[in-house]
C-alpha positions in Angstrom: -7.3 -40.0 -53.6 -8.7 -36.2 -53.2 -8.3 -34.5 -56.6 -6.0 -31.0 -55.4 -5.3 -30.0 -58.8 -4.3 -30.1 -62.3 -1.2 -30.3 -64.8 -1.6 -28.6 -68.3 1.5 -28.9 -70.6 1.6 -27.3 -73.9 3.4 -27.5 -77.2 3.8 -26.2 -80.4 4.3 -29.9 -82.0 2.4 -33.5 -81.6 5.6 -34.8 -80.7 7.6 -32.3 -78.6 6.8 -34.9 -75.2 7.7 -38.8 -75.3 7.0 -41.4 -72.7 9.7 -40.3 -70.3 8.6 -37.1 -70.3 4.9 -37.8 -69.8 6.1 -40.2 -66.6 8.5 -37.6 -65.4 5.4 -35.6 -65.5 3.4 -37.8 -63.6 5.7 -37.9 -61.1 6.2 -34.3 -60.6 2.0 -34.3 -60.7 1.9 -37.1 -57.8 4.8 -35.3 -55.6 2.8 -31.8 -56.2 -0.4 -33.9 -54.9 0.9 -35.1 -52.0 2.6 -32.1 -51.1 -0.2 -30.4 -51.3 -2.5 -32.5 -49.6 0.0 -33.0 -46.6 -0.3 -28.4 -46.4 -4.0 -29.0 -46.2 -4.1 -31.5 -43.7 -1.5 -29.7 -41.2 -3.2 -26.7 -41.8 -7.0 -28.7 -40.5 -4.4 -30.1 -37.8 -3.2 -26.6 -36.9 -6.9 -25.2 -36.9 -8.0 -28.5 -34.5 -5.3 -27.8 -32.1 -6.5 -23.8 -31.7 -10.2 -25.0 -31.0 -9.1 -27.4 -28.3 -6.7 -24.8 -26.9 -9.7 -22.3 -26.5 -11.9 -25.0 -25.4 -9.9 -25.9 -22.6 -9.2 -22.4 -21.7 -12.7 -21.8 -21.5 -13.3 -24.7 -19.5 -13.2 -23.4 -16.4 -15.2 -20.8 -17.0 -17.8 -23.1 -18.1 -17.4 -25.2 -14.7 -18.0 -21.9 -12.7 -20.5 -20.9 -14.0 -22.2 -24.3 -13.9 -21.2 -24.4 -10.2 -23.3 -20.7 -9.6 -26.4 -22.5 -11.6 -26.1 -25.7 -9.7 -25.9 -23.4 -6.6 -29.1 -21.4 -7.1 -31.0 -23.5 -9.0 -30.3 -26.4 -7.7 -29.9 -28.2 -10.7 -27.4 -30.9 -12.0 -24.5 -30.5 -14.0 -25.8 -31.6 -17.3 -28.8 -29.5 -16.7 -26.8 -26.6 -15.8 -24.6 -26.8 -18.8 -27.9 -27.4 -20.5 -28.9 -23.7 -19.0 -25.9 -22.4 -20.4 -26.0 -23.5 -24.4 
């Protein structure tokens, strides 16, 4: 599991927190984990999706431009894309 953060609890007394508080604690500490984990990985999700969107609006571009290389160079496609990167 990815470490996404801590829990401090403080008292004023040894004794203020017994065992069902230390495992409701946990709890809480494992929900919060996964809670934020899941925000992290929709937000990489959301960030993924926007690349691919551009990418594939970009595309064609890309393929014209390969197509004027191709033309007047007389190159192949990997070559022409080659030209272009």
């Amino acid at each position: 599991q990815e470490l996404v953060g801590s829990l401090n609890i403080y008292s004023r007394t040894a004794t203020a927190f017994d065992q069902f508080d230390a495992e409701l604690m946990r709890l809480y500490s494992v929900a919060a984990g996964q809670a934020i984990s899941n925000s992290n990985r929709w937000q990489k999700s959301r960030e993924t999706v926007t690349q691919l969107e551009t990418a594939l609006l970009s595309r064609s571009d890309i393929d014209m431009a390969k197509g004027a290389l191709i033309a007047l160079h007389g190159c192949s496609p990997d070559e022409a894309f080659d030209r272009l990167v």
